[in-house]
ZAMARGU-4260 file (C-alpha; in steps of 0.2 Angstrom, whole numbers, plus 5000, padded with zeros to 4 digits):
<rodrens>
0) 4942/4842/5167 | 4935/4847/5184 | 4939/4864/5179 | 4934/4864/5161 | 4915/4858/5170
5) 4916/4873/5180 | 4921/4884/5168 | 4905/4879/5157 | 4894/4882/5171 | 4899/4898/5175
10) 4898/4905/5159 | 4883/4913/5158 | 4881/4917/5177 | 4875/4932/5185 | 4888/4945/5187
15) 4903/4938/5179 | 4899/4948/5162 | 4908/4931/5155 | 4899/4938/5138 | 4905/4955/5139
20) 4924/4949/5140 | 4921/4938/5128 | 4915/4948/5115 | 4927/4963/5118 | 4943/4950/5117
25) 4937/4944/5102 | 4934/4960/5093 | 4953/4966/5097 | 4957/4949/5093 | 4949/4947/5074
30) 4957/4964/5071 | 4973/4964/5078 | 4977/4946/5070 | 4972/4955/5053 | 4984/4967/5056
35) 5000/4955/5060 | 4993/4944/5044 | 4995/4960/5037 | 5012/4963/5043 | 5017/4947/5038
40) 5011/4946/5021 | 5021/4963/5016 | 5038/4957/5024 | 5036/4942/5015 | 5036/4947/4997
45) 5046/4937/4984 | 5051/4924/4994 | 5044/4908/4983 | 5058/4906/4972 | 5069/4890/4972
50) 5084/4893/4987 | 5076/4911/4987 | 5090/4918/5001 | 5103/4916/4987 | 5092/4926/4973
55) 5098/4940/4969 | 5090/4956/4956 | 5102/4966/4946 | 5102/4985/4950 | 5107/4997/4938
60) 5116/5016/4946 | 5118/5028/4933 | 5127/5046/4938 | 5129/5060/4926 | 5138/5077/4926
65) 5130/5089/4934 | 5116/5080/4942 | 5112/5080/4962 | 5108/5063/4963 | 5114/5045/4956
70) 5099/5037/4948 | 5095/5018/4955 | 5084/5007/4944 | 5079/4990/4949 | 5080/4985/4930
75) 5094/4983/4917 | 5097/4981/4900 | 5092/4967/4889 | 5110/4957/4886 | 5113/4958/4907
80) 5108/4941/4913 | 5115/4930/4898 | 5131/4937/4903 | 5130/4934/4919 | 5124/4917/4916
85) 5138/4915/4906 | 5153/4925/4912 | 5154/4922/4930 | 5157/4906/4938 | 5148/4911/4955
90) 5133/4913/4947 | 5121/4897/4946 | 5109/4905/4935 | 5103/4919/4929 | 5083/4924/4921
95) 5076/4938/4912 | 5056/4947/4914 | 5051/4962/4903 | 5033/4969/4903 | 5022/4967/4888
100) 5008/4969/4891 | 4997/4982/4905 | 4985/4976/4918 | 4967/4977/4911 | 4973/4971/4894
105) 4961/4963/4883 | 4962/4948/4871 | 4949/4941/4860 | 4948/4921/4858 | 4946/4914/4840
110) 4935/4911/4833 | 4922/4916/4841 | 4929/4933/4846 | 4925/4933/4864 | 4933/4945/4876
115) 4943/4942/4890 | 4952/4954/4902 | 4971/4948/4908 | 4979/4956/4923 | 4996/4960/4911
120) 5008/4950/4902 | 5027/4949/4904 | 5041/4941/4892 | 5050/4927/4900 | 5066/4915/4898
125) 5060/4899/4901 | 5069/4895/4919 | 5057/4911/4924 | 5049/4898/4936 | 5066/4894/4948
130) 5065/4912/4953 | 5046/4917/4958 | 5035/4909/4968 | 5023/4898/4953 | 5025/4881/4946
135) 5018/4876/4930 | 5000/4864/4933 | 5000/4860/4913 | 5013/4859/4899 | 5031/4864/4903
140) 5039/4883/4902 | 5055/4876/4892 | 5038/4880/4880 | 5044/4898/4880 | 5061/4894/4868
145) 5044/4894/4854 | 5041/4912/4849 | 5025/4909/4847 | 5023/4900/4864 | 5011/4907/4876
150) 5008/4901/4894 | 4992/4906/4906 | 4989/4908/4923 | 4974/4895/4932 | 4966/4912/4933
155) 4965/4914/4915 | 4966/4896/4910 | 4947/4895/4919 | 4942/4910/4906 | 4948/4898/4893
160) 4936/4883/4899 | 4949/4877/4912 | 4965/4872/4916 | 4967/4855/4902 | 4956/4864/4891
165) 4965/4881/4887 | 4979/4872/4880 | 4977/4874/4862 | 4967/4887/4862 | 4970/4902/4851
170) 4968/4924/4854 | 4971/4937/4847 | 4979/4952/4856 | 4970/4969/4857 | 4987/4977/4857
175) 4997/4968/4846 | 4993/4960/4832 | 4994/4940/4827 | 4986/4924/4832 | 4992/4915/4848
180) 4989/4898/4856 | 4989/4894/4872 | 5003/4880/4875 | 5005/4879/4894 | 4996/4884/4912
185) 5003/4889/4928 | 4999/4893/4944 | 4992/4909/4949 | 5006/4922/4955 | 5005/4925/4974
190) 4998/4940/4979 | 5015/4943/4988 | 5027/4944/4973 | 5030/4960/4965 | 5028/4954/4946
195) 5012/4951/4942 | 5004/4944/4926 | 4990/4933/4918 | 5001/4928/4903 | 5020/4925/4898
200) 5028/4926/4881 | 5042/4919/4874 | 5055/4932/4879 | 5062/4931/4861 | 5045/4941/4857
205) 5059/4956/4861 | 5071/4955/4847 | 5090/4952/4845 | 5095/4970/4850 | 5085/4971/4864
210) 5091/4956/4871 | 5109/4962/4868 | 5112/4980/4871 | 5121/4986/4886 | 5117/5004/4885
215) 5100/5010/4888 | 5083/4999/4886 | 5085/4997/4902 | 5069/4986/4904 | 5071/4970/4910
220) 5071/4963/4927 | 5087/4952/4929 | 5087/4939/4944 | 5104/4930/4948 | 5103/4912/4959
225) 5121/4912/4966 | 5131/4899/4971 | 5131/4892/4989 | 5143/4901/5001 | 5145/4917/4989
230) 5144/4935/4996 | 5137/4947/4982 | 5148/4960/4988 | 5163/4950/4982 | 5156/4950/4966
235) 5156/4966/4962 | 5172/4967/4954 | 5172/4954/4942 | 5153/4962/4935 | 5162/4981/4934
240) 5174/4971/4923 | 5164/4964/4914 | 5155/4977/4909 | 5168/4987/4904 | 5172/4972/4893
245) 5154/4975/4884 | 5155/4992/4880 | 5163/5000/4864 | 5176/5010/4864 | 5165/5024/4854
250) 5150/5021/4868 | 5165/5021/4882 | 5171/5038/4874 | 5154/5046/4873 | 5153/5041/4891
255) 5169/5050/4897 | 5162/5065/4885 | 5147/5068/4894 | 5151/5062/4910 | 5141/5049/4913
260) 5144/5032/4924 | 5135/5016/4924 | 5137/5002/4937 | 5126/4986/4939 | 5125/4978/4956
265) 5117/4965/4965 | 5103/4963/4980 | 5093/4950/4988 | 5078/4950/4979 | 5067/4943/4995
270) 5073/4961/5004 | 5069/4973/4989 | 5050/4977/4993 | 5050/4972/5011 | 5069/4986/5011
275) 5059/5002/5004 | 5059/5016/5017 | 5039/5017/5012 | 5037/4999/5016 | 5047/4999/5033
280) 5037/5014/5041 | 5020/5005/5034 | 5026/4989/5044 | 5030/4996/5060 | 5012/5007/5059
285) 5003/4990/5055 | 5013/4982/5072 | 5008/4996/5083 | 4990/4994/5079 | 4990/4976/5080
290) 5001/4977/5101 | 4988/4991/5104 | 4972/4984/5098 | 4975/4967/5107 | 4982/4973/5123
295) 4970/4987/5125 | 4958/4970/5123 | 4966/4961/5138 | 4968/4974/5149 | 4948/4977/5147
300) 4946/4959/5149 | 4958/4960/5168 | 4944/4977/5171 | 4929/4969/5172 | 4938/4952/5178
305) 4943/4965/5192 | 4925/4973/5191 | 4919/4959/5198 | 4930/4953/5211 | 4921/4961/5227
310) 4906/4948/5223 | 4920/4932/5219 | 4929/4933/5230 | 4917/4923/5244 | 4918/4911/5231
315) 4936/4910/5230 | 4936/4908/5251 | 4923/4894/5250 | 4935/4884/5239 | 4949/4890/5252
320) 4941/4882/5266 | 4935/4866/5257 | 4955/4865/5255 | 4960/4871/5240 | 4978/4876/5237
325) 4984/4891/5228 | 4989/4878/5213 | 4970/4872/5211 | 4965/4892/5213 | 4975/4897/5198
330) 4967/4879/5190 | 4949/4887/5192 | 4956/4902/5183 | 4968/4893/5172 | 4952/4884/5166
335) 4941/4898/5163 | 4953/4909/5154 | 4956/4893/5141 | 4938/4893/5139 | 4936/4910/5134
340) 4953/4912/5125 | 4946/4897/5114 | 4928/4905/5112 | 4937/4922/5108 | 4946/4915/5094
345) 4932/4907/5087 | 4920/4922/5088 | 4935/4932/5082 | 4936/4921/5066 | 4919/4920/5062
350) 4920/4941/5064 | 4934/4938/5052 | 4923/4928/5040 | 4907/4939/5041 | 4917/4956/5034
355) 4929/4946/5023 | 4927/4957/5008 | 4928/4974/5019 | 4946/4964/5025 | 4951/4961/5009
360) 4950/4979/5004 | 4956/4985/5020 | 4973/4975/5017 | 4972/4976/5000 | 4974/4956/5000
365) 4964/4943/4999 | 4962/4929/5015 | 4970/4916/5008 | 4985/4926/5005 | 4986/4935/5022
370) 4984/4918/5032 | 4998/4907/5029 | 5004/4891/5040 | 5015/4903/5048 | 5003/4914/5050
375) 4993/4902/5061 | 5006/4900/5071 | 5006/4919/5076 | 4990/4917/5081 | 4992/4901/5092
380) 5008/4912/5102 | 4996/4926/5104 | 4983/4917/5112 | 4996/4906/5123 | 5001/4925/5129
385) 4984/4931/5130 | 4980/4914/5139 | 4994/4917/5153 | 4991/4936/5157 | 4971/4930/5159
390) 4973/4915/5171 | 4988/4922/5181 | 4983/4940/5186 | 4966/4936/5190 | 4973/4920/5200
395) 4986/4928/5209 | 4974/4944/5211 | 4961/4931/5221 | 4972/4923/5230 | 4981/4936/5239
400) 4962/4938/5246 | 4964/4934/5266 | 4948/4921/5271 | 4943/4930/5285 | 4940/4946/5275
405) 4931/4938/5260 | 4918/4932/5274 | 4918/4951/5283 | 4912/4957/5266 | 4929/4961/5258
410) 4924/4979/5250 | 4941/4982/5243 | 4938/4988/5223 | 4957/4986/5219 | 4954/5005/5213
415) 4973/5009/5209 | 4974/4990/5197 | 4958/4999/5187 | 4963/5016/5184 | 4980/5009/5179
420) 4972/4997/5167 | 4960/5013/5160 | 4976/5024/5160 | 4984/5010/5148 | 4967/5010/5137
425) 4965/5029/5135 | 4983/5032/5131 | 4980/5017/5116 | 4968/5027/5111 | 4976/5044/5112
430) 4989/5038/5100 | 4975/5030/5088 | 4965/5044/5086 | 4981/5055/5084 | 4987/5044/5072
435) 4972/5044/5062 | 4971/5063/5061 | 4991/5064/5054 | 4989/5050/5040 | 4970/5057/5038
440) 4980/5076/5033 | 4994/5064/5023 | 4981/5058/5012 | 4971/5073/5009 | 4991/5081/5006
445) 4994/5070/4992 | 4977/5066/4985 | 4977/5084/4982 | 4993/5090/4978 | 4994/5105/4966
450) 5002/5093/4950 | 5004/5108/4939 | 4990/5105/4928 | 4971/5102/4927 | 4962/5087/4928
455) 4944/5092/4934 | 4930/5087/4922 | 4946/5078/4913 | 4943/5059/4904 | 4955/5048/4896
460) 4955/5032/4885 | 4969/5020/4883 | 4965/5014/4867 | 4973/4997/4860 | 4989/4997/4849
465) 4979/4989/4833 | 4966/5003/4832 | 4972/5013/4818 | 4981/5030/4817 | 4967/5033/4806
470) 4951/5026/4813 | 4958/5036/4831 | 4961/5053/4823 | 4943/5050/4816 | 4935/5048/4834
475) 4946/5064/4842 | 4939/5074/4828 | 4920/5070/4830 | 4919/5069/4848 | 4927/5085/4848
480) 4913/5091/4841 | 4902/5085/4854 | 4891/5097/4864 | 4898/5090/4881 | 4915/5089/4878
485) 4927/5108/4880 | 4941/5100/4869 | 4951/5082/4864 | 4969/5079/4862 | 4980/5064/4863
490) 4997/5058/4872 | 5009/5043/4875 | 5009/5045/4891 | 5002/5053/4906 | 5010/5062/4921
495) 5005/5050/4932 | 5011/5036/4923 | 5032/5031/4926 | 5040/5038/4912 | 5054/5032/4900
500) 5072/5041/4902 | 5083/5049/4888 | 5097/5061/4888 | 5098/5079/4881 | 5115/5088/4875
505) 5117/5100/4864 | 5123/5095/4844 | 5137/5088/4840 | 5151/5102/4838 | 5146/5112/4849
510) 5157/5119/4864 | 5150/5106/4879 | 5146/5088/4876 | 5136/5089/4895 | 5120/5080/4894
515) 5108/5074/4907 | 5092/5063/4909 | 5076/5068/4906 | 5057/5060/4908 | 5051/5058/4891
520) 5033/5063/4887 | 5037/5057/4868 | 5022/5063/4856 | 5006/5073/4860 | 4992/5077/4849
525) 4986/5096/4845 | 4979/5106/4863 | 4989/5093/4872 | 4994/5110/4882 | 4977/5119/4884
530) 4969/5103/4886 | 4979/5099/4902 | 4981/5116/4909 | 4999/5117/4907 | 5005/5135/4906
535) 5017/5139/4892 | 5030/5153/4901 | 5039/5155/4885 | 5039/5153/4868 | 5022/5144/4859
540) 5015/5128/4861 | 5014/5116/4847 | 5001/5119/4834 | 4996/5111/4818 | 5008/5120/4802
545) 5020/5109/4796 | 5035/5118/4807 | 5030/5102/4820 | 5041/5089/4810 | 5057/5095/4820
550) 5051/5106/4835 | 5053/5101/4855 | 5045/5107/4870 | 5056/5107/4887 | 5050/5110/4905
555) 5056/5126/4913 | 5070/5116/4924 | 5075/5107/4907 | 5077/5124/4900 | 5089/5132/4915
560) 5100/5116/4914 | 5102/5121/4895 | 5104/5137/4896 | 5118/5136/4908 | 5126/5121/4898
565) 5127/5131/4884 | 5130/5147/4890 | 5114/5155/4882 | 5110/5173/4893 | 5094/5176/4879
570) 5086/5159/4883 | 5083/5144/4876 | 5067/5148/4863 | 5076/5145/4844 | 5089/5133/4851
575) 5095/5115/4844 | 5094/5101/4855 | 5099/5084/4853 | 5087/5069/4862 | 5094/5051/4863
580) 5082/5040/4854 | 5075/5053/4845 | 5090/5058/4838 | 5099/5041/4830 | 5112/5033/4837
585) 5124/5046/4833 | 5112/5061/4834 | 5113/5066/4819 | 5094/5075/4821 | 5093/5090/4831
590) 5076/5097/4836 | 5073/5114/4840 | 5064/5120/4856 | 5048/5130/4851 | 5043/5133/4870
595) 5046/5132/4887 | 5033/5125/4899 | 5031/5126/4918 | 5038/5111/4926 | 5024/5098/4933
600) 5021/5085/4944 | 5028/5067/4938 | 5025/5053/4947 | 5015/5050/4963 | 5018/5061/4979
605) 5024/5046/4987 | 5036/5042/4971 | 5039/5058/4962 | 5050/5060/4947 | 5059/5074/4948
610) 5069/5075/4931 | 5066/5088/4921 | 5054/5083/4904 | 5051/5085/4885 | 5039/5085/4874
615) 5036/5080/4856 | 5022/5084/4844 | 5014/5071/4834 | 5015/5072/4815 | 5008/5057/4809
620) 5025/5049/4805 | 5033/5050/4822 | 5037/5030/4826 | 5025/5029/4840 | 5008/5036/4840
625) 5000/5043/4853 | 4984/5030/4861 | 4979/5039/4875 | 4966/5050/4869 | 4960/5064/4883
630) 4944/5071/4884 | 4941/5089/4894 | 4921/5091/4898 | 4914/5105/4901 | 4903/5102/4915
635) 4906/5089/4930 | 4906/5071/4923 | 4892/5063/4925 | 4881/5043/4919 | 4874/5057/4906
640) 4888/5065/4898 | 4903/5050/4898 | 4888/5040/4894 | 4886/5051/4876 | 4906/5051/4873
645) 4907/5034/4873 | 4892/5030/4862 | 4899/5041/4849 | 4914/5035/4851 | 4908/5014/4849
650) 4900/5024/4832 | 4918/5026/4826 | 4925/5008/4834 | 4909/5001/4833 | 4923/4984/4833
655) 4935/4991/4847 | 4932/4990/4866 | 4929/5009/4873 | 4930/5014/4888 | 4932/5030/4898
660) 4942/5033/4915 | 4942/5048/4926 | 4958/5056/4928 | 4954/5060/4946 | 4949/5044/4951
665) 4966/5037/4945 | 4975/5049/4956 | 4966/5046/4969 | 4968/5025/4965 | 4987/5030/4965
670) 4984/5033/4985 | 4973/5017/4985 | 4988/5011/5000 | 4989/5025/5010 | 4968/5024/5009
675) 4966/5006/5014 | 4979/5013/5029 | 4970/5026/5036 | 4954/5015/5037 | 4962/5001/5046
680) 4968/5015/5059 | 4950/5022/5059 | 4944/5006/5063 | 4957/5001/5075 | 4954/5018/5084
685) 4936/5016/5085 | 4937/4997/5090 | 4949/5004/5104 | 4938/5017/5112 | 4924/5005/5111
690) 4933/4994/5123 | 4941/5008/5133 | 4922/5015/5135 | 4918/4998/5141 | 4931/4997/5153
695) 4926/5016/5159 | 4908/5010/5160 | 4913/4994/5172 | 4923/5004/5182 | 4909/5017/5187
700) 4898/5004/5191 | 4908/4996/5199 | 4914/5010/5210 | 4895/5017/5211 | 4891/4998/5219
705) 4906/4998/5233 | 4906/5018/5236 | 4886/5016/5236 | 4887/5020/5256 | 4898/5035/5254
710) 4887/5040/5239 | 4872/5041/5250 | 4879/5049/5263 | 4886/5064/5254 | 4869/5067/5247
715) 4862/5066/5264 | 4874/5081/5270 | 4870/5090/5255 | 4878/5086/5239 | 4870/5088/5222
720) 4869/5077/5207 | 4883/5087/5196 | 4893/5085/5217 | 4891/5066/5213 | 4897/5070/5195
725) 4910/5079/5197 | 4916/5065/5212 | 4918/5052/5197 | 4924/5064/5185 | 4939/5073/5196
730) 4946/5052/5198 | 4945/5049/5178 | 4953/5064/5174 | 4968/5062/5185 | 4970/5045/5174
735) 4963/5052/5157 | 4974/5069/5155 | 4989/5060/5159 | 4986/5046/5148 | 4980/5056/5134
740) 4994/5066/5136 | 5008/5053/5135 | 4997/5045/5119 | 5000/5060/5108 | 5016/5062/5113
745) 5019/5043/5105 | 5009/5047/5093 | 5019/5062/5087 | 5036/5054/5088 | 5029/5038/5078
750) 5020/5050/5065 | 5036/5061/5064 | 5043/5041/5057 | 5032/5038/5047 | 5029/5053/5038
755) 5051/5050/5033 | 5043/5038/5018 | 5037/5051/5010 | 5043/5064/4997 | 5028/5076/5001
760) 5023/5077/5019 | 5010/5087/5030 | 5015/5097/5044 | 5016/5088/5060 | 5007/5104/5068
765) 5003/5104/5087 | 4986/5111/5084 | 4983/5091/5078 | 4987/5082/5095 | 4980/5097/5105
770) 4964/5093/5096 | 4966/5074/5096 | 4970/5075/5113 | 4954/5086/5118 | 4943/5075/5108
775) 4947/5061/5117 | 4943/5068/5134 | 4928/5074/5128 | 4922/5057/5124 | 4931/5049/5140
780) 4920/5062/5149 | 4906/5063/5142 | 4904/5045/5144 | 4907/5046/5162 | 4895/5059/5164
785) 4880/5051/5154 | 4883/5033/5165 | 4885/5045/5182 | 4869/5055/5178 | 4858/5040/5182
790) 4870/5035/5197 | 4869/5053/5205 | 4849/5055/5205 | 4846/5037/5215 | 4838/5040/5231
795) 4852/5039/5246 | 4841/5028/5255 | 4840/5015/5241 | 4861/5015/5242 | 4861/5012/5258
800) 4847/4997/5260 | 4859/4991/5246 | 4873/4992/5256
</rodrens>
């Protein structure tokens, strides 16, 4: 308690600069436990579920004749999990999730029509909750065997009037038609799972085929709780059987036909999002930041601890000779480093507090989510850590201090211990600011990539499934008209977007049954081609004649995989094609290509799709109408000219909810991980020359204090102020070029890692360290020079009065 006393007494004395480490310890500290909730929130995904470590999801592998690459989905047809449930002993139980409805959906509760806006909806089998990480809080999810069940998140519940009150409560869907009542609540999903939804549906909702096909519709998630003590590998077998035991043998002999393999597997589901490649890199970026950002703020806090040592260390002698032993020393210390550890954390977490929202959008999570139990625990060894390195270094430091020489007037500044703590601070920020300018370029790389196509001054609007074809047609043609707006069209789906899979062959009868999988655009409106910018290199793009009903468009690699299958040396304008889906079960349509278009971007840069792609044209009786309408303006979007679309448009669906997006700013949303990244880099770089400019500034004081005699002396014989300067800048440099150095170089190789999870990379150039590397030692430098300036112009006899 002695020590505790002391401590608080010393806390704001005169030369300690107790305030200064403090604060600085604090700052690494708030931003360096961000970063390790951060790393423990993304390796944590998934892991809610009932005996997660024996939860498994199905994968599906699909190869075809004449591809480069198998295809891996983490979803699988629609009859998978009953079988599984049903067929092998080993597996304890099995559940299946399907989308149904997209984030930002919007229902309408009755009767008094008021909107509300649900973060999706998924269909569900009833034992859903054994397998993610929710529990029901009202009502029971064996409610989901009703087709007409419906059960709501807390979240959405509160919308309703709360959580007892929603039940009962009836909507209506914006995108699909009918009454529902609300018949249970559950807990909001956790931000660390990788389904997420509002709203569940009775998974009946899909239909006896789709719940029992084993060939393509290949969406549903499929989750498998295996038995104690069962090794998945083992399994795999008895599932190869079994699905050859499912499959017909007129869909087993197409298969052989065409070349095509299918194969489900299984994987632990806690390891498929923390596994990815992307994932991994992000992880060991995030750890990096958090060891450098909360070293770098110990070793600052040992420089000034060492900063003040010629003036402490009389004191240290006095407690010597009153008979202290070098036990009750290190208690002095031990004492005072508890003291501002515990201050630390508390500034540290009220730092955390005060920018909570910039946190949340730097993590992309929110705090509550980020700082679990185990999370806490985290904290508590860091600061135990922290505690040691601050107690016993300093201690041991002060206690190697003879008596005798404290009392002389010990003038030793322990130089060598503060230019090796400086060298560890400038080389944490060497890889820092390096690091920032590689992910800096990777973002710029990917936000903009060329896609192929045009989306400058470009608009869209998703518009719900129960606007009618009619009523939507209406609103392309008169805003079309529109003095702001260059042209209208309409899609299924955009580029962007993950696209649905089928397989193109030629007719049946002709010489090669060799198909292979394509990203499926489905239909587009008239202008869908000028409209986006995509060029047409052969052939014509669709227009509006009657010729539409059975014409296709293919990209130029969809076109040189044809024309090599079937042998065609004129091209593949004029030529039949046959589409699965489009052309019935037994393909019994053929559609003929009208044109070739040049390949574009699918996908994200981070995630492309690389298949080749078709595209339909809409004729009004195509079983699925195109709700994406796509507005080019002529000029730069602005309030003004979005502002006039979407009043005319609310003149058209003056009963419909409009809204328009940017096409640009959902590209660049699409990169809204690798943004919040770069920032929490920026700040941690900054954060880290902060405190290595602090420790730079302590250090020149310090040495300007114990060299002051020297100083004046030099001047007396001659020596000008830039003399001085230069003095002070020829020590730093011989730390800073080396550290600076060896920073860059660590930062290359971890960039050169990181840079692996991704499709499309930027060029690790030299040209990038060399200038991170000089930029730094301009700072370092010019920092030094700025506090020397005033240093070097004190009169010499002042220095030596001091002295």
């Amino acid at each position: 308690m002695n020590g505790i006393r002391l401590a608080f007494r010393s806390l704001f004395k005169r030369g300690r600069n107790n305030i200064i480490k403090i604060l600085s310890l604090a700052v690494g500290l708030a931003l360096g436990i961000v970063m390790i909730a951060k790393v423990c929130f993304e390796s944590s995904f998934d892991r809610g579920g009932k005996d997660e470590e024996r939860i498994y999801i199905v994968k599906e592998k699909a190869s075809s004749k004449g591809e480069e690459h198998d295809r891996t989905y983490s979803q699988s047809s629609g009859a998978v999990g009953a079988a599984l449930r049903k067929e092998i002993p080993q597996v304890e139980d099995a559940t299946r999730l399907t989308f149904f409805m997209g984030d930002g959906s919007t229902i309408y509760t009755v009767p008094d029509n008021r909107m509300i806006i649900v973060n999706g909806a998924d269909a569900a089998e009833p034992n859903v909750f054994d397998f993610i990480g929710s529990r029901m809080l009202v009502g029971d999810s064996s409610l989901l065997n009703d087709r007409k069940c419906v059960l709501v998140s807390r979240r959405v519940a509160e919308k309703f009037g709360g959580v007892a009150e929603a039940v009962g409560k009836q909507f209506k869907s914006e995108d699909f038609g009918g009454i529902y009542t609300v018949s249970g609540v559950f807990e909001n999903i956790p931000e660390n799972s990788s389904r997420q939804f509002d709203m569940l549906f009775s998974l009946k909702v899909m239909g006896d085929w789709s719940l029992n096909n084993w060939i393509g519709n290949d969406r549903y998630i499929t989750l498998a709780r295996l038995a104690k003590g069962t090794d998945a590998g083992s399994l795999q077998p008895t599932i190869d059987r079994m699905l050859a035991a499912h499959i017909s043998p007129e869909e087993a002999e197409w298969m052989s036909k065409a070349g095509i393999s299918l194969q489900y597997s299984l994987h632990r589901y806690d390891k498929e999002y923390s596994g990815q490649k992307d994932v991994r890199n992000s992880v060991t970026m995030l750890s990096l930041l958090a060891f450098l950002l909360i070293f770098t703020a110990l070793m600052n806090y040992i420089l000034i601890v060492l900063s003040t040592m010629a003036s402490r260390t009389k004191e240290v002698a006095v407690e010597k000779c009153y008979g202290a032993t070098g036990r009750e020393v290190l208690g002095i210390f031990t004492a005072e480093a508890a003291l501002h550890v515990v201050l630390s954390l508390i500034v540290a977490f009220l730092l955390v507090l005060a920018f909570k929202g910039e946190i949340e959008v730097l993590v992309g999570a929110s705090l509550t989510s980020i700082f679990t139990v185990r999370m806490l625990g985290i904290i508590l060894l860091v600061a135990l850590v922290i505690f040691i390195a601050t107690s016993v270094i300093p201690a041991y430091i002060y206690a190697k201090v003879p008596v005798a020489a404290a009392f002389r007037g010990y003038k030793s500044s322990r130089r060598n211990w503060k230019l090796g703590l400086l060298f560890v601070q400038f080389c944490a920020t060497a890889v820092l600011v390096s690091l920032l300018a590689v992910i800096s370029r990777q973002y710029d790389v990917m936000v903009n990539d060329d896609t192929g196509y045009s989306y400058q001054n470009l608009e869209y609007y998703d518009s719900p499934r129960v606007l009618d074809s009619s009523r939507f047609a209406t609103m392309i043609k008169e805003t079309a008209k529109m003095p702001e707006v260059a042209s209208v069209t309409s899609c299924c789906n955009l580029p962007i977007e993950g696209l649905s899979g089928n397989d193109v062959s030629l007719p049946a009868g002709s010489a090669s049954s060799e198909e292979f999988n394509v990203a499926d655009f489905y239909f587009v409106g008239d202008g869908f081609f000028s409209t986006m910018g995509i060029p047409v290199v052969e052939g014509r793009a669709f227009d509006d004649d009657a010729a539409n009903d059975n014409l296709v468009m293919v990209s130029r690699s969809c076109s040189m995989k044809l024309a090599a299958i079937g042998r065609w040396t004129d091209g593949t304008v004029g030529k039949q094609i046959c589409v699965t889906e489009h052309s019935g079960e037994k393909r019994q349509y053929s559609f003929t290509i009208c044109g070739v278009y040049e390949d574009i971007k699918m996908g994200t840069a981070a995630y492309p799709d690389t298949r080749p792609s078709v595209i339909f044209p809409y004729n009004g009786a195509s079983y699925m109408r195109p709700h994406i309408m796509l507005v080019r303006l002529k000029q730069k979007p602005d309030r003004a000219s979005v502002g006039a679309v979407i009043s005319r448009m609310k003149e058209i669906v003056p009963d419909t909810r409009v809204e328009l997006d940017s096409y640009a700013e959902k590209v660049r949303s699409l990169y809204a991980s690798e943004l919040h990244f770069r920032n929490a880099v920026l700040l941690g770089g900054i954060v880290t020359l902060i405190l290595a400019l602090i420790g730079l500034l302590g250090y020149v004081y310090d040495e300007a204090s114990s060299r002051g005699r020297e100083i004046a002396i030099r001047k007396v014989n001659g020596a000008t102020s830039s003399d001085i300067s230069s003095l002070f800048a020829r020590s730093i440099t011989f730390v800073s070029v080396p550290a600076v150095i060896v920073g860059v170089v660590v930062s290359w190789f971890v960039s050169r890692r990181w840079l692996t999870g991704f499709a499309l990379k930027t060029e690790l150039s030299p040209l990038i360290f060399i200038l991170s590397a000089a930029a730094v030692y301009a700072v370092i430098i010019g920092t030094l020079l700025l506090c020397v300036r005033g240093i070097a112009a004190r009169n010499p006899s002042d220095n030596l009065k001091r002295d």
